[in-house]
PDB file with one MODEL, atoms N, CA, C and O in Angstrom:
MODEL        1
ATOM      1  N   UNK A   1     -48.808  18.784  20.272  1.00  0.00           N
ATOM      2  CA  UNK A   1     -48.254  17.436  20.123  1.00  0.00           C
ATOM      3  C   UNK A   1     -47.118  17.433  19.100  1.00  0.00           C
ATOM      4  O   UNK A   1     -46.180  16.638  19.148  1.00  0.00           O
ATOM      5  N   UNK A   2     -47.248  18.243  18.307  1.00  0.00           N
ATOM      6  CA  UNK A   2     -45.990  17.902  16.733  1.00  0.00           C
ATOM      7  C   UNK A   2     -45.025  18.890  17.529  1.00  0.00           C
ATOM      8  O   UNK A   2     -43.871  18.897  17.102  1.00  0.00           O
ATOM      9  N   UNK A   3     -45.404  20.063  19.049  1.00  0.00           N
ATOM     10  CA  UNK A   3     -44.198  20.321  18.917  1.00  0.00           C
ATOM     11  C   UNK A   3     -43.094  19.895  19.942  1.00  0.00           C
ATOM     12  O   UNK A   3     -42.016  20.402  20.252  1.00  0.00           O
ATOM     13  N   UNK A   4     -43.970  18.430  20.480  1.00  0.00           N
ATOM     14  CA  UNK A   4     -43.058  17.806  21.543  1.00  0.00           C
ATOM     15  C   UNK A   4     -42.605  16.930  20.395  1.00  0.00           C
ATOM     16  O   UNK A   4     -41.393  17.105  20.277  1.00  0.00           O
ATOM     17  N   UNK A   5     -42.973  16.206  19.645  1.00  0.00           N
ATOM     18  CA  UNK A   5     -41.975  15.290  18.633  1.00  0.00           C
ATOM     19  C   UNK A   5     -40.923  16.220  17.636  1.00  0.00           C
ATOM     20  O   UNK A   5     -40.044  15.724  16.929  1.00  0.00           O
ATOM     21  N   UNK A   6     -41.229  17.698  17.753  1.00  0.00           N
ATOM     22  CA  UNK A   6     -40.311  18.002  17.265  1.00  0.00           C
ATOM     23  C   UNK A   6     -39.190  18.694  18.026  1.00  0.00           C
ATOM     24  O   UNK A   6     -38.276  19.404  17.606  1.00  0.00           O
ATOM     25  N   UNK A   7     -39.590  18.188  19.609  1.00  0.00           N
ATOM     26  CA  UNK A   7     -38.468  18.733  20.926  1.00  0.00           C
ATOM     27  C   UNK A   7     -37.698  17.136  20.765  1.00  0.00           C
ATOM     28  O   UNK A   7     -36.467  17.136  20.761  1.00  0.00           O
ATOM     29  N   UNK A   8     -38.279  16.073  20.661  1.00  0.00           N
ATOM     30  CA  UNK A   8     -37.570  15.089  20.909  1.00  0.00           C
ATOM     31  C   UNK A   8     -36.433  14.777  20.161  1.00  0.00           C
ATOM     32  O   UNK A   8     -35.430  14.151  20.501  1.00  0.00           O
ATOM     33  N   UNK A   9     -36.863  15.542  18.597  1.00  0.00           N
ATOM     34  CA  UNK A   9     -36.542  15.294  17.692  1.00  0.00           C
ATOM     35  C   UNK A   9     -34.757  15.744  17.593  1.00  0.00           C
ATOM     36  O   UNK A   9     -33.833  15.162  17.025  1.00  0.00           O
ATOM     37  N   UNK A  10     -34.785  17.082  18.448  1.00  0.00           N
ATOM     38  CA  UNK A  10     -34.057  17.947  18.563  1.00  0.00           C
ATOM     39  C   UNK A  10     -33.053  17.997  19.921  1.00  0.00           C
ATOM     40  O   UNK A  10     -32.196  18.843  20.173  1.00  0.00           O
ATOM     41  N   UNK A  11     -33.456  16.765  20.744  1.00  0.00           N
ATOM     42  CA  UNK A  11     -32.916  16.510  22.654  1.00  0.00           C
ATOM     43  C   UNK A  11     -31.381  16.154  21.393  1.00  0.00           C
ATOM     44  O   UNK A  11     -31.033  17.069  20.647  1.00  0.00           O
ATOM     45  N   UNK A  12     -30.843  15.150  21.358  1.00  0.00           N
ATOM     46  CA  UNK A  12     -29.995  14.698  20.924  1.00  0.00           C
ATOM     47  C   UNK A  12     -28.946  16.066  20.311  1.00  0.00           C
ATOM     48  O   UNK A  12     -27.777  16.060  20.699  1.00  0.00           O
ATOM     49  N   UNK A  13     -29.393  17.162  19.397  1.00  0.00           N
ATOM     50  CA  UNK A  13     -28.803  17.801  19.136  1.00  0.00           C
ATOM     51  C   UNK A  13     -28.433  19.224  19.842  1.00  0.00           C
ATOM     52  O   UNK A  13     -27.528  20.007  19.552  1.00  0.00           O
ATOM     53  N   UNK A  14     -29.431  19.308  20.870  1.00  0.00           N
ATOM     54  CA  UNK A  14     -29.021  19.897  22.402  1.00  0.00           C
ATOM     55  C   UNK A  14     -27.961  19.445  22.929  1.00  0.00           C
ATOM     56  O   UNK A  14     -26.855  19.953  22.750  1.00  0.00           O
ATOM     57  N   UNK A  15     -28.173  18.488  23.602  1.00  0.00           N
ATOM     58  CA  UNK A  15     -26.902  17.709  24.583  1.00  0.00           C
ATOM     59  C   UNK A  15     -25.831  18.260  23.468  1.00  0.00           C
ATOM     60  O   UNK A  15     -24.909  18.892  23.984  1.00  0.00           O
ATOM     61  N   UNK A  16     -25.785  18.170  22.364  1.00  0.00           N
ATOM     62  CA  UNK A  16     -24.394  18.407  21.131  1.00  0.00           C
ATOM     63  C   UNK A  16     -24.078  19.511  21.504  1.00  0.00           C
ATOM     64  O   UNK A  16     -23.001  19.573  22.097  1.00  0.00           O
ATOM     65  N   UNK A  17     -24.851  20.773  21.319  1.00  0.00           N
ATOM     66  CA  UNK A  17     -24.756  21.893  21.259  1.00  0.00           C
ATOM     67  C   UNK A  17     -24.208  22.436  22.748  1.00  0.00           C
ATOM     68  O   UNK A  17     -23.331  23.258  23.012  1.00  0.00           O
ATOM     69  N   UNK A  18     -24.883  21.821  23.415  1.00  0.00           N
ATOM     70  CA  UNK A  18     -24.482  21.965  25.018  1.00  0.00           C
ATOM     71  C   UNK A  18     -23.252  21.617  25.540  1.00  0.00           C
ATOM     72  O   UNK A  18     -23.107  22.075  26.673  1.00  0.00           O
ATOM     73  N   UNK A  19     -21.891  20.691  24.954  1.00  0.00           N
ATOM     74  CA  UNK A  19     -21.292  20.591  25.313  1.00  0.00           C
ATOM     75  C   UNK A  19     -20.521  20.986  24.587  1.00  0.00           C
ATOM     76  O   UNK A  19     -19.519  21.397  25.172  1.00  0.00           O
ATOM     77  N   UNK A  20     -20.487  21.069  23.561  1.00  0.00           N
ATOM     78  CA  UNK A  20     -20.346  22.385  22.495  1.00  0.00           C
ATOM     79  C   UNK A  20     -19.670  23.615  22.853  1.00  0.00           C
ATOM     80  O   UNK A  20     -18.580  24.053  22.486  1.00  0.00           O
ATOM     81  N   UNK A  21     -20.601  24.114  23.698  1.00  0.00           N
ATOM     82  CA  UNK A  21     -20.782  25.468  24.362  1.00  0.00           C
ATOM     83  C   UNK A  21     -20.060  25.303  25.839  1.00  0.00           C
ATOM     84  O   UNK A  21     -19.345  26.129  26.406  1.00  0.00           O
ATOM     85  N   UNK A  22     -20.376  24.258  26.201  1.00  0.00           N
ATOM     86  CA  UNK A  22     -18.921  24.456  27.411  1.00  0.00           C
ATOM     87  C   UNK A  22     -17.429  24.414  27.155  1.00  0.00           C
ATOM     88  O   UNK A  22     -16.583  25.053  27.780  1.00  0.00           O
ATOM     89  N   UNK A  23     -17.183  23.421  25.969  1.00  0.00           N
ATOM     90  CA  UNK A  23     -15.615  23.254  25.700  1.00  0.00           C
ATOM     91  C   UNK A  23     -15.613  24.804  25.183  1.00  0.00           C
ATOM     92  O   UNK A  23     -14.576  25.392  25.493  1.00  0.00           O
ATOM     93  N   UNK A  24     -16.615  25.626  24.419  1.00  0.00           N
ATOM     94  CA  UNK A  24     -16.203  27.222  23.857  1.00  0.00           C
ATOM     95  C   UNK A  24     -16.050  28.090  24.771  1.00  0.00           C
ATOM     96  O   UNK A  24     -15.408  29.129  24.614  1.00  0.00           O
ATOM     97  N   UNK A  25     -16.765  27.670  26.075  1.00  0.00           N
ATOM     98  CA  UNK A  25     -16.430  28.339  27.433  1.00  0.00           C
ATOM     99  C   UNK A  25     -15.422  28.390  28.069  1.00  0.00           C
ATOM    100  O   UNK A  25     -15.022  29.418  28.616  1.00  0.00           O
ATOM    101  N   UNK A  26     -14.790  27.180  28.106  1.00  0.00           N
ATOM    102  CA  UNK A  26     -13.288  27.126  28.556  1.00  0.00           C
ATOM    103  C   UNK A  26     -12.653  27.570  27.964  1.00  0.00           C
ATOM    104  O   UNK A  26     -12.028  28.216  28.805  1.00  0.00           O
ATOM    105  N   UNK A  27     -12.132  27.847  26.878  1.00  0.00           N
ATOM    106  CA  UNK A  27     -11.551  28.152  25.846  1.00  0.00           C
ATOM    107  C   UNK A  27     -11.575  29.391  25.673  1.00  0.00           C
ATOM    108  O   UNK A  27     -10.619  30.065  25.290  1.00  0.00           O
ATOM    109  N   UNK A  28     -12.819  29.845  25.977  1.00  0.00           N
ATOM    110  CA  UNK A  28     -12.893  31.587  26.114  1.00  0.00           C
ATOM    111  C   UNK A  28     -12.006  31.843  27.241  1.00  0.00           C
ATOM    112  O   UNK A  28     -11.106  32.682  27.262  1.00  0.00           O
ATOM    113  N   UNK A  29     -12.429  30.834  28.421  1.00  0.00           N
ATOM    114  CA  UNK A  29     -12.519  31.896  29.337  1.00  0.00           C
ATOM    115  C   UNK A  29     -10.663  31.415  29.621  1.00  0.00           C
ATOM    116  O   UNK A  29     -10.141  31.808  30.664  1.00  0.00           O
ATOM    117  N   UNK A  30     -10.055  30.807  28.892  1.00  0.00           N
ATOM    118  CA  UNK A  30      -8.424  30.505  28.769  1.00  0.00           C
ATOM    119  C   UNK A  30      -7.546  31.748  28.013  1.00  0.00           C
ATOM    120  O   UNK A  30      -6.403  32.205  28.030  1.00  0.00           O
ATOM    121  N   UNK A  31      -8.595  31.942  27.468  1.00  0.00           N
ATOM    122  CA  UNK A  31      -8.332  33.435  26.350  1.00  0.00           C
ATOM    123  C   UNK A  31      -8.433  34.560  27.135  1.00  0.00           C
ATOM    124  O   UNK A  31      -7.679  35.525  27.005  1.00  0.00           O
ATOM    125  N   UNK A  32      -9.369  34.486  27.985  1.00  0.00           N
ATOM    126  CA  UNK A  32      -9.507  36.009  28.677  1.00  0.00           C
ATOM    127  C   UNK A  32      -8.362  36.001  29.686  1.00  0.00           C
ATOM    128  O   UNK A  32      -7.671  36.989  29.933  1.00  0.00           O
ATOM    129  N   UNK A  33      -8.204  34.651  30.315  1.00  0.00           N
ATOM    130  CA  UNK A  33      -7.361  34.695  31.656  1.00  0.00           C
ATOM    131  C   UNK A  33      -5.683  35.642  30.383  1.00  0.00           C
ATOM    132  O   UNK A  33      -5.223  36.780  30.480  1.00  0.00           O
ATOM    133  N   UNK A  34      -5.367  34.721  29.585  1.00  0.00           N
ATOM    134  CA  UNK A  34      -3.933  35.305  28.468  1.00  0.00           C
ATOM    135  C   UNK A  34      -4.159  36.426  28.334  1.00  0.00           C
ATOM    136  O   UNK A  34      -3.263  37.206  28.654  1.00  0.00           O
ATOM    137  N   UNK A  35      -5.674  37.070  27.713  1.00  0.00           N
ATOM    138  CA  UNK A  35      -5.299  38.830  27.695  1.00  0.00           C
ATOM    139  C   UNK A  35      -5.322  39.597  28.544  1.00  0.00           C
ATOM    140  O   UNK A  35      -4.947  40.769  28.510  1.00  0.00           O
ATOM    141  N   UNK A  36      -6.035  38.655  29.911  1.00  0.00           N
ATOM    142  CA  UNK A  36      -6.094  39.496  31.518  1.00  0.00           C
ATOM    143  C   UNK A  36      -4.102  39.860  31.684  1.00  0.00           C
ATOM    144  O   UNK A  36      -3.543  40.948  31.547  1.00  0.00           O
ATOM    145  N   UNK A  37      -3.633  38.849  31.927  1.00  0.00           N
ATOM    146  CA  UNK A  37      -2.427  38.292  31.947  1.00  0.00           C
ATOM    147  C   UNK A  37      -1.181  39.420  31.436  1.00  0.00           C
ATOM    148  O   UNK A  37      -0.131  39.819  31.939  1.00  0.00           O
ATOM    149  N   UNK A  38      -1.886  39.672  30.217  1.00  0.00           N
ATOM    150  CA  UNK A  38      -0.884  40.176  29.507  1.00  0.00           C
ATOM    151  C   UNK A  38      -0.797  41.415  29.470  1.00  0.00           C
ATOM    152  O   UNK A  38       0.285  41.973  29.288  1.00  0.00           O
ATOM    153  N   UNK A  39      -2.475  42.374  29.717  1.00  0.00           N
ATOM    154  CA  UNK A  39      -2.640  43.587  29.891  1.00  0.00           C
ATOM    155  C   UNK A  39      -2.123  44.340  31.556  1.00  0.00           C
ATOM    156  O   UNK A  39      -1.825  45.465  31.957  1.00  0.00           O
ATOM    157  N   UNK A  40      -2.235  43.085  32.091  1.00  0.00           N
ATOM    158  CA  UNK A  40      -1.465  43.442  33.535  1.00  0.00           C
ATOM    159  C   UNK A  40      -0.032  43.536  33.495  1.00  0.00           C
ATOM    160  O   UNK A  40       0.514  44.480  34.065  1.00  0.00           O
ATOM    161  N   UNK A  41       0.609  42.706  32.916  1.00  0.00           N
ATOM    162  CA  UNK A  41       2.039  43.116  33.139  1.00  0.00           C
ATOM    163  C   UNK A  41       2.530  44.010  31.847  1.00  0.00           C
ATOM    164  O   UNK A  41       3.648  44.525  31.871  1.00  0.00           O
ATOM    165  N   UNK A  42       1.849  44.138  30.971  1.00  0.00           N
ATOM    166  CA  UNK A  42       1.786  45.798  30.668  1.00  0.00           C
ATOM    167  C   UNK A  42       1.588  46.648  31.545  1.00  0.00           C
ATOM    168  O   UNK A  42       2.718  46.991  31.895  1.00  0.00           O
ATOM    169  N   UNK A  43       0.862  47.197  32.115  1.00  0.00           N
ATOM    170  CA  UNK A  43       0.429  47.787  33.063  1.00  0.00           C
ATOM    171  C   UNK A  43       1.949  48.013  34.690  1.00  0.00           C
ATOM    172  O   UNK A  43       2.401  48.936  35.368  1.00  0.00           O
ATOM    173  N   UNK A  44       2.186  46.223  34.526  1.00  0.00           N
ATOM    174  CA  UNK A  44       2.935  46.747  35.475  1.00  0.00           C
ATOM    175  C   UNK A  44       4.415  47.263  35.380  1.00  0.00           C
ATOM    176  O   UNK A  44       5.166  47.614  36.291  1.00  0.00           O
ATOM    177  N   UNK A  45       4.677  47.197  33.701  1.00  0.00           N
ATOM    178  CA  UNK A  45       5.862  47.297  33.002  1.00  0.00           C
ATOM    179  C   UNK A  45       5.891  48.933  33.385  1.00  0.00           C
ATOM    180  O   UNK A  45       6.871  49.406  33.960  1.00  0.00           O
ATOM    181  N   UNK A  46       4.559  49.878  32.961  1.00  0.00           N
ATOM    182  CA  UNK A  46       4.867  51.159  32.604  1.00  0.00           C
ATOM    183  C   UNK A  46       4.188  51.667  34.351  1.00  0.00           C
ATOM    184  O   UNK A  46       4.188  52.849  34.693  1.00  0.00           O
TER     185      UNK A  46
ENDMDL
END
């Protein structure tokens, strides 16, 4: 029982964390597409 009031306690700072973690997802994955990007036309330079 104390450790569903202390899940409830904690829903609110999920959802935070959770969207959190998607804007860091995009953001990664904006980063990977730039070094994909950039290591290719290296690549296609040499």
């Amino acid at each position: 029982m104390h450790d569903v009031k202390r899940f409830s306690l904690f829903t609110p700072s999920f959802q935070h964390i959770h969207s959190l973690l998607s804007f860091n997802l995009s953001a990664y994955s904006d980063m990977l597409t730039i070094i994909y990007k950039r290591y290719y036309f290296f690549n296609y330079i040499n």
